[in-house]
MARVO-698724 format. One record per residue (C-alpha): residue in three letters; x, y, z. Coordinates in steps of 0.02 Angstrom, whole numbers, m for minus. Example, Ala and Ser with C-alpha at 12.3 -4.5 7.8 and 13.67 -1.06 7.14 Angstrom:
BEGIN
["ala" [615 m225 390]],
["ser" [684 m53 357]],
# end
This chain:
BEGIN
["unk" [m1086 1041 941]],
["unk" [m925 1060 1023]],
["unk" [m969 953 1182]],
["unk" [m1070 832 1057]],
["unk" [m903 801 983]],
["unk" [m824 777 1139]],
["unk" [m965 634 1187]],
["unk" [m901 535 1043]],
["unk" [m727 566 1056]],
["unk" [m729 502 1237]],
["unk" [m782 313 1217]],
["unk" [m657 309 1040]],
["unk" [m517 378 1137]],
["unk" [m537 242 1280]],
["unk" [m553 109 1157]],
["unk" [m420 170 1015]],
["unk" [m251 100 1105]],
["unk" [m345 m84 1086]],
["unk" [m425 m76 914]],
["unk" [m270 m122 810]],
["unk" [m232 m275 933]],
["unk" [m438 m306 902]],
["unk" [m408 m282 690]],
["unk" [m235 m396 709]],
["unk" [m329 m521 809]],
["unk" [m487 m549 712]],
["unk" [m375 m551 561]],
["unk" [m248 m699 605]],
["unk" [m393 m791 652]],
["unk" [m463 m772 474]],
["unk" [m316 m841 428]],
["unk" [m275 m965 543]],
["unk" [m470 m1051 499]],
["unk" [m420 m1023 304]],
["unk" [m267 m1122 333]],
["unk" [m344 m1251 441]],
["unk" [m474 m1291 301]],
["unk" [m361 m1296 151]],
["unk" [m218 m1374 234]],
["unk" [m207 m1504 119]],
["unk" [m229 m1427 m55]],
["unk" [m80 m1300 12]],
["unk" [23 m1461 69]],
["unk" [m3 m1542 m111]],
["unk" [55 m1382 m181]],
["unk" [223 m1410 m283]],
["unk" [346 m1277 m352]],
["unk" [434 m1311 m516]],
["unk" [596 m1276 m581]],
["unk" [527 m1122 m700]],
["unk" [411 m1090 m531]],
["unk" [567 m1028 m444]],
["unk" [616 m936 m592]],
["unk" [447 m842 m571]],
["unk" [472 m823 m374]],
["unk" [650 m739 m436]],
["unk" [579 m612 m575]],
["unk" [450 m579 m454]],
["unk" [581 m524 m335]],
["unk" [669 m410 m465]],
["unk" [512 m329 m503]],
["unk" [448 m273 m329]],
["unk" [617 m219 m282]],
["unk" [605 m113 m459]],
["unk" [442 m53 m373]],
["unk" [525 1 m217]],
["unk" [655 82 m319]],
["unk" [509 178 m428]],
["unk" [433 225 m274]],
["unk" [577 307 m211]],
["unk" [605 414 m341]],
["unk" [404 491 m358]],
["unk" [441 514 m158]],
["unk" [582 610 m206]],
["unk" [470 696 m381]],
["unk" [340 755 m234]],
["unk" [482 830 m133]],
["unk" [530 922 m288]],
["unk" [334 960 m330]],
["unk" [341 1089 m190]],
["unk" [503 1167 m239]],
["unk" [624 1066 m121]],
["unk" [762 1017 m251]],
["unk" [846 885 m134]],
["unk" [979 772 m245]],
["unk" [870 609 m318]],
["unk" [1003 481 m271]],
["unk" [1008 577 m66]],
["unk" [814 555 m83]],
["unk" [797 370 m129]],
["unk" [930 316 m18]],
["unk" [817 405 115]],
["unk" [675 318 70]],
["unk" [743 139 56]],
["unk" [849 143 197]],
["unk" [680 227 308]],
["unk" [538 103 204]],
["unk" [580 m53 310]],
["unk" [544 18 474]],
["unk" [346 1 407]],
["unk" [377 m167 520]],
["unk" [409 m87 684]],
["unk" [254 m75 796]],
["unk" [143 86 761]],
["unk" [176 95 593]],
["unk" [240 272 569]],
["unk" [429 254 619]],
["unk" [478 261 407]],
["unk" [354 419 394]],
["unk" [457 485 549]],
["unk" [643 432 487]],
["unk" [586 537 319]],
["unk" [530 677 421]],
["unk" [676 690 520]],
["unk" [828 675 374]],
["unk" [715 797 274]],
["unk" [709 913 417]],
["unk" [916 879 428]],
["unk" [924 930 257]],
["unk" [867 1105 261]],
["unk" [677 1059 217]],
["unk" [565 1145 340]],
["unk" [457 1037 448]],
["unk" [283 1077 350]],
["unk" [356 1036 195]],
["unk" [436 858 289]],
["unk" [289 808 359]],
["unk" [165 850 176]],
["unk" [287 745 87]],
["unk" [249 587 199]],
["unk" [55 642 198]],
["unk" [36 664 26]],
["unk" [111 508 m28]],
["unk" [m13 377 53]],
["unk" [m159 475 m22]],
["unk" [m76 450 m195]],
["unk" [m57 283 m173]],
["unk" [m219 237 m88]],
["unk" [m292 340 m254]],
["unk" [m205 230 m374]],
["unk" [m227 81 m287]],
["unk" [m415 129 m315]],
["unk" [m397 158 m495]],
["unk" [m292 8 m550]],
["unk" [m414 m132 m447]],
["unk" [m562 m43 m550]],
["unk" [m464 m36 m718]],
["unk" [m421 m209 m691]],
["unk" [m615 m271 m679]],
["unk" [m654 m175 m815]],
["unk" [m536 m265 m914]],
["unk" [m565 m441 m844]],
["unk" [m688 m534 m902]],
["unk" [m812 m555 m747]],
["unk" [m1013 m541 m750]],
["unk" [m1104 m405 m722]],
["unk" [m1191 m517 m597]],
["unk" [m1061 m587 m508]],
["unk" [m968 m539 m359]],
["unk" [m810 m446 m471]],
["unk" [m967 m373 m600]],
["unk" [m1060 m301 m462]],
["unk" [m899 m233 m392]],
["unk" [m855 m151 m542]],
["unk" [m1003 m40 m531]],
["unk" [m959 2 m368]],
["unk" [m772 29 m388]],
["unk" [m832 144 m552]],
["unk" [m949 249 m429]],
["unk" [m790 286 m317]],
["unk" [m666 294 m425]],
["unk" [m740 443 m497]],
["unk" [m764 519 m314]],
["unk" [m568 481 m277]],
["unk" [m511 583 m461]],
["unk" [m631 744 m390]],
["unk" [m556 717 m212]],
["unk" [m403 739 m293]],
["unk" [m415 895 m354]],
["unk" [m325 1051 m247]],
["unk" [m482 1110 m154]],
["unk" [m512 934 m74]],
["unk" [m346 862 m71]],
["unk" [m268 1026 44]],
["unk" [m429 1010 168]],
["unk" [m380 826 184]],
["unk" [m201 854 206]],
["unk" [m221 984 327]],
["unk" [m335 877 442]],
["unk" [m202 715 406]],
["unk" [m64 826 444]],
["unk" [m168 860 630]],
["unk" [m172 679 660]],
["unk" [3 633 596]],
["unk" [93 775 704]],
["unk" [14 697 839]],
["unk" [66 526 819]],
["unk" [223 556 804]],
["unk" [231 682 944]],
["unk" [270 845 833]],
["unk" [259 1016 812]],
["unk" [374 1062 687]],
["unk" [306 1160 536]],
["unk" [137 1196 481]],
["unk" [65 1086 344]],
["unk" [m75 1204 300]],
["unk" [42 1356 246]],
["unk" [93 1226 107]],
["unk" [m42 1185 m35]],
["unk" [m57 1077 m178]],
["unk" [m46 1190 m332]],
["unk" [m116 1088 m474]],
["unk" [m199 934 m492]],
["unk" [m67 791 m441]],
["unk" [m100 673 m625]],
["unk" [102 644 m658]],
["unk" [116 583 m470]],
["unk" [m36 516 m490]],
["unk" [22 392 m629]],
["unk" [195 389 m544]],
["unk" [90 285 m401]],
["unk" [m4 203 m516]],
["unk" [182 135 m577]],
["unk" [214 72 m420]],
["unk" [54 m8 m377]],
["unk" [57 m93 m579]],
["unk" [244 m182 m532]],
["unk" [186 m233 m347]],
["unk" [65 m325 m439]],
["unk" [155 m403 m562]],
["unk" [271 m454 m426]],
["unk" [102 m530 m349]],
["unk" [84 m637 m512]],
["unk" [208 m682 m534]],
["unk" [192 m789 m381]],
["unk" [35 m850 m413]],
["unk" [129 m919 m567]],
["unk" [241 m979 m498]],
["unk" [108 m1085 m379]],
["unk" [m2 m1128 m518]],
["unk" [94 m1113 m694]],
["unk" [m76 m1155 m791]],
["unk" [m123 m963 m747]],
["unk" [m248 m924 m905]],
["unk" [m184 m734 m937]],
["unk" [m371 m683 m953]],
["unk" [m392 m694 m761]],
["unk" [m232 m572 m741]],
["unk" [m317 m410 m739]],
["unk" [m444 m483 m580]],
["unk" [m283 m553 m521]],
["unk" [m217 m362 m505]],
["unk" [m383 m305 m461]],
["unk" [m372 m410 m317]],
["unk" [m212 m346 m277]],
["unk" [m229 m196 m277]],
["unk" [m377 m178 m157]],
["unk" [m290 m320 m54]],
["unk" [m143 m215 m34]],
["unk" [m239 m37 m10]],
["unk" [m323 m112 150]],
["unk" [m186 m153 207]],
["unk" [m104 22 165]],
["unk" [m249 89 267]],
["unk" [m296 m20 404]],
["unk" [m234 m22 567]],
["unk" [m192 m159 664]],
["unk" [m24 m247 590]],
["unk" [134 m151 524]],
["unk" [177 m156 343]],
["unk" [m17 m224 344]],
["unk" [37 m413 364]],
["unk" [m109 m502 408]],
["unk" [m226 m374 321]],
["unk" [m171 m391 142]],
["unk" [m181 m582 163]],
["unk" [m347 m603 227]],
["unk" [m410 m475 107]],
["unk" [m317 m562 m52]],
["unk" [m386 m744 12]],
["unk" [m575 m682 23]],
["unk" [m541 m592 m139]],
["unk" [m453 m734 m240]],
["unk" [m511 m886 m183]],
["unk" [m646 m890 m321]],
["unk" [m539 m851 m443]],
["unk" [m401 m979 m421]],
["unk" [m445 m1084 m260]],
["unk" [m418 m1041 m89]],
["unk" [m254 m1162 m62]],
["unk" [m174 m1081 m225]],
["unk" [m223 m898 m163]],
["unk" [m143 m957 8]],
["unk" [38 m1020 m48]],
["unk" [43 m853 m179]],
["unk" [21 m747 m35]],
["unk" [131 m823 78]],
["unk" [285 m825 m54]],
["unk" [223 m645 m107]],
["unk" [245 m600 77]],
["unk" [430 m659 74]],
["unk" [460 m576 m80]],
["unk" [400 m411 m17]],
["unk" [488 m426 148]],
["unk" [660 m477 50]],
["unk" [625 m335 m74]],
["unk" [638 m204 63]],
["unk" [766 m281 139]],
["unk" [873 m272 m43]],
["unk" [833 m93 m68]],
["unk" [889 m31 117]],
["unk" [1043 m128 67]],
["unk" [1068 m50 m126]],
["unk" [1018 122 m19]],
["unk" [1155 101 73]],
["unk" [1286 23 m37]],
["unk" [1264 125 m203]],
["unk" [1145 276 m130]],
# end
């Protein structure tokens, strides 16, 4: 078994350093065609006065989000009975989130780890708090795209009804994997991988379990991943202000899963590129592929510029 593993392990390893710059590739070529044929609806596209209004609130609300997320970061640090101050946690946390954009993609998991570690927190406990979190939000990212198609009002038959079905089937696997059996054999083989990405040996992740079943974190997550889409639209609003509120919930359905691929898959820090492509092959029935286009690309901005105002309130008021 052991050498069978090492058979497949061979070719990956040989290919690994050039599959995110494969994933990145493929996926600004998706987008380059998708802008290429919609060109002109995007060019005909025409903010309004009560648009930017929109574009604004929709910046409020995602830095909100960052500022929410923050503080469950810090609520997991406590979870495992690591009473660091909330305010010292957030500013952590917003002043670390916007290195997501450096290349690799773990630098703000590894500035977290390292002023945890400064602060007295042993390393197993630094690294579980950057593992954990990811898994909570890839979990309610889950949830809130299925809750949002079962409260949209899509066919069975279609392409959202038939996904519903689907997203029901694993959304109930993600709530079981949640529970403390699963979720410690998954952090102990992330924490593996992690340590060696970012070149570390500091503290043991598997002396440190998950207790009880995470549900306030859980929800805490599901906060965060509810205001991102708002914040979402809100700039689809702002493109197209005739936005019938029924088509909201598919709106954050989309969202979500837009945004947990791009959580997840490698290729592009911060998971530009990914979350677009995904959101315009998600959306485009919904709303048109030029509208889906110009909301993405302002929602983009507004994500970038949210960061951006958090690591300066982190470092200002924190």
């Amino acid at each position: 078994m052991r050498q069978l593993l090492s058979t497949i392990q061979w070719p990956f390893s040989r290919i690994k350093p050039y599959l995110r710059w494969v994933i990145l590739g493929v996926t600004l070529f998706f987008l380059a065609k998708a802008v290429k044929d919609n060109w002109q609806e995007v060019a005909q596209v025409r903010i309004t006065e009560m648009g930017w209004v929109g574009l604004v609130v929709g910046l409020a609300v995602t830095v909100i989000a960052h500022l929410w997320s923050a503080w469950v970061w810090v609520r997991i640090l406590h979870s495992f009975q690591q009473p660091v101050p909330v305010g010292w946690g957030m500013s952590v946390y917003l002043k670390t989130n916007i290195a997501k954009y450096l290349p690799g993609n773990i630098w703000h998991f590894y500035g977290r780890i390292v002023a945890v570690r400064e602060a007295g927190v042993s390393g197993g406990v630094a690294v579980l708090s950057v593992l954990i979190e990811p898994v909570l939000m890839a979990a309610a990212a889950f949830l809130v795209g299925f809750t949002g198609l079962i409260l949209g009002e899509v066919s069975l038959l279609s392409f959202w009804g038939l996904g519903k079905v689907f997203l029901g089937l694993v959304a109930g696997g993600i709530l079981a994997a949640l529970h403390p059996i699963f979720l410690n054999n998954l952090i102990k083989f992330l924490g593996r991988l992690k340590k060696k990405a970012l070149g570390t040996n500091n503290g043991d992740v598997g002396v440190f379990e998950v207790k009880h079943y995470p549900l306030g974190l859980l929800l805490g997550e599901g906060g965060f991943v509810l205001l991102r889409g708002l914040g979402f639209v809100l700039a689809v609003w702002a493109i197209f202000p005739g936005l019938d509120i029924a088509k909201v919930p598919v709106l954050l359905a989309g969202f979500s899963l837009a945004w947990l691929l791009g959580l997840v898959v490698p290729g592009a820090p911060g998971g530009i590129g990914i979350f677009e492509a995904t959101a315009v092959v998600l959306l485009s029935g919904i709303l048109g592929s030029g509208t889906i286009l110009s909301a993405v690309a302002f929602y983009r901005l507004i994500s970038v510029l949210a960061e951006s105002l958090g690591w300066a309130l982190a470092i200002i008021l924190l």
